[in-house]
C-alpha positions as CSV (number, residue, x, y, z in Angstrom):
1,X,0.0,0.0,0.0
2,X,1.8,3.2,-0.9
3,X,1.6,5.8,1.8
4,X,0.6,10.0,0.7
5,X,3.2,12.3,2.0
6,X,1.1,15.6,3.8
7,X,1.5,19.2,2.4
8,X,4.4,21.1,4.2
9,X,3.0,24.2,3.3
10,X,0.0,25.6,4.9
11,X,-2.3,28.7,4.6
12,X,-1.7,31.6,7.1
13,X,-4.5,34.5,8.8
14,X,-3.0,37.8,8.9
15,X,-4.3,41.0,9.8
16,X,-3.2,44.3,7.8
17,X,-1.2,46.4,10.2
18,X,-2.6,49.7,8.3
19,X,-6.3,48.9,8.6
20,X,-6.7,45.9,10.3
21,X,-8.7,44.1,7.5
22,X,-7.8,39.9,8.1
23,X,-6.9,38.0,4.7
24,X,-5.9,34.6,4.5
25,X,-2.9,33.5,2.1
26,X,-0.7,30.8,1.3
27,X,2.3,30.1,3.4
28,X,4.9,30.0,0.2
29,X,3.6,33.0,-2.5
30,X,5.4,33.4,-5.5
31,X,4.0,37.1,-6.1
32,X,3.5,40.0,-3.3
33,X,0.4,39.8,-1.4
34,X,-1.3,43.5,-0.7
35,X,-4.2,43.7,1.3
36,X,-7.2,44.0,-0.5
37,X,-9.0,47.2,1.4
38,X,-5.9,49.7,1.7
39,X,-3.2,47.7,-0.7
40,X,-0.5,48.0,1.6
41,X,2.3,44.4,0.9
42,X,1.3,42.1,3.3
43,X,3.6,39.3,2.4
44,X,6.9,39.0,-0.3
45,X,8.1,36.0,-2.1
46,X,11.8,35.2,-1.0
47,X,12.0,31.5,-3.0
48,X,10.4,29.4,-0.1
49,X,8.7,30.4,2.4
50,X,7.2,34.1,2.5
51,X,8.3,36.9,4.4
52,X,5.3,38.2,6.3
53,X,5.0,41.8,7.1
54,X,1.9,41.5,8.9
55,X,0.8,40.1,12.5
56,X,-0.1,36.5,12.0
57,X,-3.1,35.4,13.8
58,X,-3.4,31.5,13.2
59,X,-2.2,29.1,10.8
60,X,-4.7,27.2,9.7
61,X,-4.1,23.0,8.7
């Protein structure tokens, strides 16, 4: 029986430190994430895992 390997990756909750407005994104973005109410970059691609300029409130499984 072959065994399925779990996703490393995992979707993150953050809240925009400009406005407060919570998004949710993927863990590992290949393009700049800007909130969606005030457009201020929430998270940047660095070639793994993303570098999060906002607070993180949960990860979620």
């Amino acid at each position: 029986m072959r065994s399925t390997r779990e996703p490393v990756s995992k979707f993150i909750k953050m809240r925009c430190p400009k406005c407060k407005n919570e998004q949710i994104s993927f863990g590992k973005v290949s393009t700049g994430v800007p909130c969606l109410v005030c457009g201020k970059r929430l998270a940047e691609p660095t070639g793994g895992k993303s570098k999060v300029k906002a607070r993180i409130l949960e990860i979620l499984e």
